[in-house]
Short mmCIF file of the C-alpha atoms (twelve columns), coordinates in Angstrom:
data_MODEL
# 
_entry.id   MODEL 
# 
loop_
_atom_site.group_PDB 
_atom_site.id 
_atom_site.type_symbol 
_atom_site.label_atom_id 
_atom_site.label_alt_id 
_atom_site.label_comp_id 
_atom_site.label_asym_id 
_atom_site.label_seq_id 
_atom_site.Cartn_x 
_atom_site.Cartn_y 
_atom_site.Cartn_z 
_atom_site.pdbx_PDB_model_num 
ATOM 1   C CA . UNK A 1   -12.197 3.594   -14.321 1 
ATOM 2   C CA . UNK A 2   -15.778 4.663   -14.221 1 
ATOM 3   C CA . UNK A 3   -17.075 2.068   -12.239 1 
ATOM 4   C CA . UNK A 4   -17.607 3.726   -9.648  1 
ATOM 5   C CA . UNK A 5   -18.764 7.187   -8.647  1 
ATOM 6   C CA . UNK A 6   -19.488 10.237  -5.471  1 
ATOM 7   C CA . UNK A 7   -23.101 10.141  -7.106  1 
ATOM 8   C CA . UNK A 8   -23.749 6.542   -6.795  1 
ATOM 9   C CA . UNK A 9   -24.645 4.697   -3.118  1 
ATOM 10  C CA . UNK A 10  -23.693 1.140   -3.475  1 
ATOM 11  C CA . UNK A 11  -20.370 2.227   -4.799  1 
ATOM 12  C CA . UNK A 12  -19.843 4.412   -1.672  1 
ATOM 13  C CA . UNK A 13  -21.497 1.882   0.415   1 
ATOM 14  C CA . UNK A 14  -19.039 -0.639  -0.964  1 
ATOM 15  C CA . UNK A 15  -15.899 1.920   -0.807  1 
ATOM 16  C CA . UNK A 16  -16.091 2.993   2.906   1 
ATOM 17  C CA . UNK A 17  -16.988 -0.627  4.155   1 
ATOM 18  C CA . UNK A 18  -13.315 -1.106  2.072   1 
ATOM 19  C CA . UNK A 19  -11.728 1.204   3.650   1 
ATOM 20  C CA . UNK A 20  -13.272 1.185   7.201   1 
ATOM 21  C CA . UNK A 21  -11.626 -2.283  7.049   1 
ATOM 22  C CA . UNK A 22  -8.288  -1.314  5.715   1 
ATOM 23  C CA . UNK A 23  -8.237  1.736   8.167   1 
ATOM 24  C CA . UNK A 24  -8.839  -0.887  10.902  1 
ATOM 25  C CA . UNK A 25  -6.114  -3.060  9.864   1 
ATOM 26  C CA . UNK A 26  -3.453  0.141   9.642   1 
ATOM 27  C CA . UNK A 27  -4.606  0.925   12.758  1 
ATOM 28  C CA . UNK A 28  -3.527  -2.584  14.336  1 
ATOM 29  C CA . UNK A 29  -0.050  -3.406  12.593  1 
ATOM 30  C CA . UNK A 30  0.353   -0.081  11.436  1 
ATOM 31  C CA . UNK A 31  0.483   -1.178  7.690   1 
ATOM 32  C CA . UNK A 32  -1.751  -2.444  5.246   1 
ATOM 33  C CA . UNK A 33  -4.300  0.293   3.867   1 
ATOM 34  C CA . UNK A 34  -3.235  -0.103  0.345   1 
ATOM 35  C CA . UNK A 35  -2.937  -3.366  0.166   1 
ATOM 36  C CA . UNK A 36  -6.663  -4.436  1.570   1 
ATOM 37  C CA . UNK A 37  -7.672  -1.560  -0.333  1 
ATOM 38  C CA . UNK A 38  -6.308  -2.693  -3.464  1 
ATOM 39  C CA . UNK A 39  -7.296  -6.493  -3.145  1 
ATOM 40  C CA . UNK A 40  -10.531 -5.570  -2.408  1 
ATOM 41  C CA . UNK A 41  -11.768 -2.967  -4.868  1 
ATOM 42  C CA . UNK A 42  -9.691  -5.020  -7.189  1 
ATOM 43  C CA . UNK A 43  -11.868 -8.008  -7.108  1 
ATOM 44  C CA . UNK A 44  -14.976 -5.761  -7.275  1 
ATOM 45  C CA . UNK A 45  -14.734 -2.855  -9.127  1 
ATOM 46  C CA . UNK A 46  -11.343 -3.052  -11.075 1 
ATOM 47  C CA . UNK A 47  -7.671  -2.138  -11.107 1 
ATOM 48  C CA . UNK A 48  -7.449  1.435   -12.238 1 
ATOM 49  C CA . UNK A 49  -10.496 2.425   -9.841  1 
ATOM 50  C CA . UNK A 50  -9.115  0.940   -7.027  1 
ATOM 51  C CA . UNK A 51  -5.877  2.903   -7.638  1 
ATOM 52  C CA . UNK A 52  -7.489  5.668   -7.527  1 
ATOM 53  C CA . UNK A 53  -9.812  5.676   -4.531  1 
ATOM 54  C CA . UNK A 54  -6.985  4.770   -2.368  1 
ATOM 55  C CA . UNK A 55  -4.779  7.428   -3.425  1 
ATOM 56  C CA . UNK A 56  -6.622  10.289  -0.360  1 
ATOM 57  C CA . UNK A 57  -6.839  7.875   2.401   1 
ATOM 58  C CA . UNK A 58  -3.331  6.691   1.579   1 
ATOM 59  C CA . UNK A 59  -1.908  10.017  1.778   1 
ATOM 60  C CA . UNK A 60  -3.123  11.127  4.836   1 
ATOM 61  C CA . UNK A 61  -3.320  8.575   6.888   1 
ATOM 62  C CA . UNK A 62  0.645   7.959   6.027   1 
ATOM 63  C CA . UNK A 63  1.451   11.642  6.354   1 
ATOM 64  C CA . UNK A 64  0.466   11.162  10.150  1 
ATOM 65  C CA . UNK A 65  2.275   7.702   10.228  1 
ATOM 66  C CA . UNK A 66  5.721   9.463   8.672   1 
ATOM 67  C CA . UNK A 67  5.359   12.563  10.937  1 
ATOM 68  C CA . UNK A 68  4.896   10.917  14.012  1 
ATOM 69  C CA . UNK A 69  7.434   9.323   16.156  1 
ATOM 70  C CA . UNK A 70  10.527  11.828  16.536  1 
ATOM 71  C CA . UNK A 71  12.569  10.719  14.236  1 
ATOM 72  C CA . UNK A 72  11.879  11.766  10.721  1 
ATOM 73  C CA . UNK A 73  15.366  13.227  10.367  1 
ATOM 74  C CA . UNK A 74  17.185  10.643  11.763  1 
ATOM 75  C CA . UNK A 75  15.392  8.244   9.227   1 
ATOM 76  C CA . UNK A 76  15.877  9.964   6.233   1 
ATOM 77  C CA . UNK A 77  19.425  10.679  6.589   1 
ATOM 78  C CA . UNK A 78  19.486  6.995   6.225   1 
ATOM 79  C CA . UNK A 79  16.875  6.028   3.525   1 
ATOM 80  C CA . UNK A 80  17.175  8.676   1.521   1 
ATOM 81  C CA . UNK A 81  18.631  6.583   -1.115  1 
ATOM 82  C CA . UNK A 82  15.656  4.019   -0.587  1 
ATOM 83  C CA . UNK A 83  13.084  7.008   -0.986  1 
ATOM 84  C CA . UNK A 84  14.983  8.691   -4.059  1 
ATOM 85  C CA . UNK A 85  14.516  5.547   -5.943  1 
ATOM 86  C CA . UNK A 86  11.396  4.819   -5.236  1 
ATOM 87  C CA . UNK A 87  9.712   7.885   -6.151  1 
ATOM 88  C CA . UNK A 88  12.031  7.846   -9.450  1 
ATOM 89  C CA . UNK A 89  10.539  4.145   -10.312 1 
ATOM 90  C CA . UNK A 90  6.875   5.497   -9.524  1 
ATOM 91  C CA . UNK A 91  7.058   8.255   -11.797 1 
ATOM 92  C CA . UNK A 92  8.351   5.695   -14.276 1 
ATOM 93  C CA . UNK A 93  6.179   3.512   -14.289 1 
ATOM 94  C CA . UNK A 94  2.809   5.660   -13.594 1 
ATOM 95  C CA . UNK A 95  2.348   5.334   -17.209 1 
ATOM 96  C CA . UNK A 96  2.010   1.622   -17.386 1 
ATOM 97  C CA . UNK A 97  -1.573  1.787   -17.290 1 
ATOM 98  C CA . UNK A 98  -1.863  3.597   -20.232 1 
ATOM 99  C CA . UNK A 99  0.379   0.851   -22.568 1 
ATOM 100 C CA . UNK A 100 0.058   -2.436  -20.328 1 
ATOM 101 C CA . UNK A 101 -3.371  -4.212  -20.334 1 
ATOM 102 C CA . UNK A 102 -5.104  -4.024  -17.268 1 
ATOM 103 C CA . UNK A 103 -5.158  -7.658  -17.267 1 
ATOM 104 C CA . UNK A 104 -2.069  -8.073  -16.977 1 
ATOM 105 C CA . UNK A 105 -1.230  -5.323  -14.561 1 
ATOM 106 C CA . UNK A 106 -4.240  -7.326  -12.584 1 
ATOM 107 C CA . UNK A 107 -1.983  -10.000 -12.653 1 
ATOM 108 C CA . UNK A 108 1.204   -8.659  -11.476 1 
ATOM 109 C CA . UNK A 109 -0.877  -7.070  -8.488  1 
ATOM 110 C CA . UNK A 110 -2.313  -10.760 -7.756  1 
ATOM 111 C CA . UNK A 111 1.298   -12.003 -7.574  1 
ATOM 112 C CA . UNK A 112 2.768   -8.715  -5.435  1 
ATOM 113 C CA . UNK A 113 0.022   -9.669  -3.056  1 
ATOM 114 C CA . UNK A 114 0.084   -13.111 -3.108  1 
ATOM 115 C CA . UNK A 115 3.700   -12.588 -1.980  1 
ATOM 116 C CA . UNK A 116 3.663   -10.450 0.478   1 
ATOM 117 C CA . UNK A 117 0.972   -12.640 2.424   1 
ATOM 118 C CA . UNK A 118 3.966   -15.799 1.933   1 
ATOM 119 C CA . UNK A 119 6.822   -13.263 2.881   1 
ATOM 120 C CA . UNK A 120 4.361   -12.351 5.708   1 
ATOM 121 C CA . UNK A 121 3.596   -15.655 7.225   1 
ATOM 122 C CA . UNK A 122 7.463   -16.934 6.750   1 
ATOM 123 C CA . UNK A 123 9.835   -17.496 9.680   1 
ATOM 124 C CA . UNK A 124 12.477  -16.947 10.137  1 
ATOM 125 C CA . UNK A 125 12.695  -13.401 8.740   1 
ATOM 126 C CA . UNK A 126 14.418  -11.940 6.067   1 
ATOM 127 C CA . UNK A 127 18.179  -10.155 7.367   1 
ATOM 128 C CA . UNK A 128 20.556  -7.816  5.692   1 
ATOM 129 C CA . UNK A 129 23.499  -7.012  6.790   1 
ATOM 130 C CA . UNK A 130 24.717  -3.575  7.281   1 
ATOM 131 C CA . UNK A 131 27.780  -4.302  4.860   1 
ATOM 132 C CA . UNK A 132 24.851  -4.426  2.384   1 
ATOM 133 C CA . UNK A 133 22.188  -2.160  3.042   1 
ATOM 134 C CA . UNK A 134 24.189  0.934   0.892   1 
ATOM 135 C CA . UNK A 135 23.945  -0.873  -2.209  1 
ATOM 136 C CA . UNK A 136 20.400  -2.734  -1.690  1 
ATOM 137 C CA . UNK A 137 18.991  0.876   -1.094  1 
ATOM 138 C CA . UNK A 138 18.802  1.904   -4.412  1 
ATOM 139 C CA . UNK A 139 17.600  -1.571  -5.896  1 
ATOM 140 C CA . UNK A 140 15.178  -2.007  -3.590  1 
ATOM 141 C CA . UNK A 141 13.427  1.693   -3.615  1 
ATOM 142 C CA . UNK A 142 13.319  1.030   -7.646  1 
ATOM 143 C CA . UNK A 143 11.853  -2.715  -7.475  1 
ATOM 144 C CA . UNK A 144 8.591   -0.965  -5.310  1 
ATOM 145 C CA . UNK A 145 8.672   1.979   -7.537  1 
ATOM 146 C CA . UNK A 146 8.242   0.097   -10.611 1 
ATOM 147 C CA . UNK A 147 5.517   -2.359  -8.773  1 
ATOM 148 C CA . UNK A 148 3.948   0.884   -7.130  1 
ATOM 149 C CA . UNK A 149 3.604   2.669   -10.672 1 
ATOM 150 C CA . UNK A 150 2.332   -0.857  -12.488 1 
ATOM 151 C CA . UNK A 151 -0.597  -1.805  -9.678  1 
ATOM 152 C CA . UNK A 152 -0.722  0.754   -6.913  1 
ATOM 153 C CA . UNK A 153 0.970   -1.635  -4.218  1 
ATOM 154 C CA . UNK A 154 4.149   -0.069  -2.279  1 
ATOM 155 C CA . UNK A 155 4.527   -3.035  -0.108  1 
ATOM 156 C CA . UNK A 156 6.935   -5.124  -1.992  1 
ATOM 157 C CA . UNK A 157 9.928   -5.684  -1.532  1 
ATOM 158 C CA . UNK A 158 9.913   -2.172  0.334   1 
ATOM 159 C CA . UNK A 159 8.266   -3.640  3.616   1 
ATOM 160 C CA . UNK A 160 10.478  -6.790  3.864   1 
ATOM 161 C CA . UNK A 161 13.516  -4.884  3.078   1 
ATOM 162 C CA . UNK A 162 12.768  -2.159  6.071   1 
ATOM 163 C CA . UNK A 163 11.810  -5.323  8.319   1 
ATOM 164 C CA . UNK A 164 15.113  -7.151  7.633   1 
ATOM 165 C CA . UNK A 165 17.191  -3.696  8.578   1 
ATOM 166 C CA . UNK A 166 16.401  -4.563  12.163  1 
ATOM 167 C CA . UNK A 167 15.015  -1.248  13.037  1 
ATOM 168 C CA . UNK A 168 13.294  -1.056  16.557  1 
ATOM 169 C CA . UNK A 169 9.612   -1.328  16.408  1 
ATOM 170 C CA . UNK A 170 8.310   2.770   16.758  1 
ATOM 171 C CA . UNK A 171 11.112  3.812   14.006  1 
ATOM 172 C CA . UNK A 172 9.882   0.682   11.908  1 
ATOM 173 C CA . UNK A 173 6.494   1.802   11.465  1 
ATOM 174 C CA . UNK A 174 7.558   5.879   10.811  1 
ATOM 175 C CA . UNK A 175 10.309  4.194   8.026   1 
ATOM 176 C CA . UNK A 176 7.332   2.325   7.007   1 
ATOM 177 C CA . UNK A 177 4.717   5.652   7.034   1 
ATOM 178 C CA . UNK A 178 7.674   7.695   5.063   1 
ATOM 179 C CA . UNK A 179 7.834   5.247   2.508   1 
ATOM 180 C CA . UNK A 180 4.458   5.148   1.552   1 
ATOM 181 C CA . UNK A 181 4.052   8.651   1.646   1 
ATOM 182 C CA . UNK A 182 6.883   9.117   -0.811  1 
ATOM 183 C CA . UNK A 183 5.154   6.074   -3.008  1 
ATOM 184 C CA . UNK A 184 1.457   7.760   -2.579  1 
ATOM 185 C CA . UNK A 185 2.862   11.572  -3.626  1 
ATOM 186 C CA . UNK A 186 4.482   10.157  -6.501  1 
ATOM 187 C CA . UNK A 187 1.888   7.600   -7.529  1 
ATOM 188 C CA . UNK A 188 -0.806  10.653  -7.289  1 
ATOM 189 C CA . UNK A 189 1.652   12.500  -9.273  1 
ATOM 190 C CA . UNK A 190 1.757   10.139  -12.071 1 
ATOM 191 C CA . UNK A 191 -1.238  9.547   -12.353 1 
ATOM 192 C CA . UNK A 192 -2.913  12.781  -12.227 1 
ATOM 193 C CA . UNK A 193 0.154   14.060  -15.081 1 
ATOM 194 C CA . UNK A 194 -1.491  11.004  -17.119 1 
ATOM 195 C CA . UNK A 195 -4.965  11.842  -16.493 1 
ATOM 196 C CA . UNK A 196 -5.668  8.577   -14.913 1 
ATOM 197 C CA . UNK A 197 -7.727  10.158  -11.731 1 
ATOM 198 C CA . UNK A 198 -10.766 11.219  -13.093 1 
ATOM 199 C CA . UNK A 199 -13.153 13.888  -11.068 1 
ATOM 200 C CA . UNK A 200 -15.748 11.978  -10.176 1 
ATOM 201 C CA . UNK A 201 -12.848 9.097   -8.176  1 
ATOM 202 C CA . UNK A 202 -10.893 11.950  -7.121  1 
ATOM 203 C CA . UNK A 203 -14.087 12.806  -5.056  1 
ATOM 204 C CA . UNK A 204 -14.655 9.914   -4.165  1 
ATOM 205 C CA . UNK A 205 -10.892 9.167   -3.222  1 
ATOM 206 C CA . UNK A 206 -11.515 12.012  -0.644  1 
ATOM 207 C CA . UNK A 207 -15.041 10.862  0.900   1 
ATOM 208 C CA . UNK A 208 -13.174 7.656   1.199   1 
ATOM 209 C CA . UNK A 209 -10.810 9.644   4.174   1 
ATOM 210 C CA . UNK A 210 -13.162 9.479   6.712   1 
ATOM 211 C CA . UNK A 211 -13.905 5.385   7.095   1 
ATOM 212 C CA . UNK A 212 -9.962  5.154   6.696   1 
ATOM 213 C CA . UNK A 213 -9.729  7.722   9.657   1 
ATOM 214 C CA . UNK A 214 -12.323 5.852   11.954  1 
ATOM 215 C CA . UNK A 215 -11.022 2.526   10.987  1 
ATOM 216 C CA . UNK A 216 -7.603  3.527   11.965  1 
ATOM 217 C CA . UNK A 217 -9.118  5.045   15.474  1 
ATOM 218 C CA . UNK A 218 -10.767 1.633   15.790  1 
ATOM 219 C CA . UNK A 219 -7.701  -0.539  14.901  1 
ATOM 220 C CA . UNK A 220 -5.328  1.806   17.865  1 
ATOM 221 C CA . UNK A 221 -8.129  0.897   20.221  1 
ATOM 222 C CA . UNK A 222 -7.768  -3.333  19.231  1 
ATOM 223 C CA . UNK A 223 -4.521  -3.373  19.088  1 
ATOM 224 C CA . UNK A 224 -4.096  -3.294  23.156  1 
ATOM 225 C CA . UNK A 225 -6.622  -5.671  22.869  1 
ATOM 226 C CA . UNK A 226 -5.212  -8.339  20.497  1 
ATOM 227 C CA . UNK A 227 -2.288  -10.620 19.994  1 
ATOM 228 C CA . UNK A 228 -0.617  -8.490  17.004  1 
ATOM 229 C CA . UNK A 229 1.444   -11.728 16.456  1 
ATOM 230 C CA . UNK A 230 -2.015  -13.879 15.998  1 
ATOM 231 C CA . UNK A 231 -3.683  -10.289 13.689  1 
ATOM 232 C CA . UNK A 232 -0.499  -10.585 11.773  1 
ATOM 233 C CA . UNK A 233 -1.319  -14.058 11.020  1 
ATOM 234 C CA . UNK A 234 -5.025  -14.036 10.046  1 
ATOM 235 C CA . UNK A 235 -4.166  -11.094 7.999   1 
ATOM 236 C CA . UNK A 236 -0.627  -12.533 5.835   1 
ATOM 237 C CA . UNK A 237 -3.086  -15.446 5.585   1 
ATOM 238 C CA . UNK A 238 -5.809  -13.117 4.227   1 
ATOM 239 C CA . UNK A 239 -4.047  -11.428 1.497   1 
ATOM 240 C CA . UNK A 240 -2.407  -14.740 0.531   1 
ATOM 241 C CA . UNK A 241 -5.837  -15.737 0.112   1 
ATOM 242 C CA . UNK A 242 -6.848  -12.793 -1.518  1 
ATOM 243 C CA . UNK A 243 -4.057  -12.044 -3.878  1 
ATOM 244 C CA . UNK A 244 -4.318  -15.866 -5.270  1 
ATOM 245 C CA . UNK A 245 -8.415  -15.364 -5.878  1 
ATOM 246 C CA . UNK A 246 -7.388  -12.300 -7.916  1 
ATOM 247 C CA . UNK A 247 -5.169  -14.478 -10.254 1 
ATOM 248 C CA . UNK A 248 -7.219  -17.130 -10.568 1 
ATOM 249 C CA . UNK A 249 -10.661 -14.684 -10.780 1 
ATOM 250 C CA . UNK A 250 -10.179 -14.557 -14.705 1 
ATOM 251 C CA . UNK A 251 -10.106 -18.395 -15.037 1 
ATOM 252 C CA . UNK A 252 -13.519 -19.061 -12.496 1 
# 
């Protein structure tokens, strides 16, 4: 996890063009940070780094996201049983790096992504009815625990399942902003209890705040200026892409 370091400039250089990207990307469909994040430094720099870098810019810019939009309480009185097991499944599975190999946590993060791009780019969209959501909750905040432990990825199935509840659009993306705040506290967590995060990436992890914060500044400013439908697209497409390079990166 020492590939990269606060005291060396490519690795900067390549971290904050990663995350000016993924801040950019947040800032247009209001998800995403992570993910690019993840894929990215994956491909270049490894895994466990990338875990760790985006662990800062994660938190804050989804501490906003959560806070923001009126109706934190309202939402949590409702996915509290989503959140609950989640954070349980993190903690879990936080350890997995130190018993898995990294190749084949690599691998399970290649096929997380690589699915998320096809759930992403598949119509029509994924439903549940309210008869079900109760007991889905529990199984669902577990599944993204576990994957969010294993690779550092909180997107699936968490993001699908809060997209098939039918929310409307503003309380979508706080659900969204609450749930990877509860996945980035308890990933940091269990990590850090593992000692996982070393100084010189939790450093970095923090320099890496500011590109997230002007990407995200840049991305609000696009999005009035783009077809989020046609964004969406490119970006499912993207990480598709990118999640299928990462599994087949150990074979080229």
């Amino acid at each position: 996890m020492d590939s990269l370091s606060s005291t060396d400039p490519a690795g900067m250089a390549l971290v904050a063009a990663v995350l000016l990207l993924a801040g950019t990307v947040k800032g247009v469909v209001g998800l995403g940070l992570p993910t690019v994040t993840l894929a990215l430094l994956t491909a270049t720099a490894g895994l466990e780094t990338a875990m760790a870098v985006m662990l800062l810019p994660s938190l804050v810019t989804n501490l906003w996201q959560a806070l923001v939009g009126g109706a934190f309480a309202v939402l949590f009185r409702r996915l509290w049983p989503f959140l609950t097991a989640l954070a349980v499944g993190t903690l879990l599975a936080s350890a997995a790096p130190t018993v898995i190999a990294t190749a084949t946590l690599t691998v399970v993060l290649g096929l997380s992504i690589a699915v998320y791009g096809m759930l992403g780019l598949a119509t029509p969209p994924w439903s549940v009815p309210a008869r079900r959501e109760r007991p889905l909750a529990p199984v669902m905040g577990l599944a993204t625990g576990i994957l969010t432990g294993m690779t550092g990825s909180f997107v699936i199935p968490a993001v699908p399942y809060l997209q098939a509840l039918g929310l409307p659009r503003d309380r979508l993306v706080q659900a969204m902003g609450m749930t990877f705040l509860t996945a980035t506290v308890t990933l940091g967590a269990g990590l850090g209890g593992h000692g996982l995060i070393p100084q010189g990436l939790a450093v970095l992890s923090a320099l890496a705040v500011i590109p997230a914060l002007v990407g995200m500044e840049i991305g609000r400013r696009l999005r009035g200026r783009l077809s989020e439908r046609r964004f969406r697209q490119v970006l499912f497409t993207a990480l598709l892409g990118l999640g299928l390079w990462i599994l087949a990166k150990p074979w080229i």
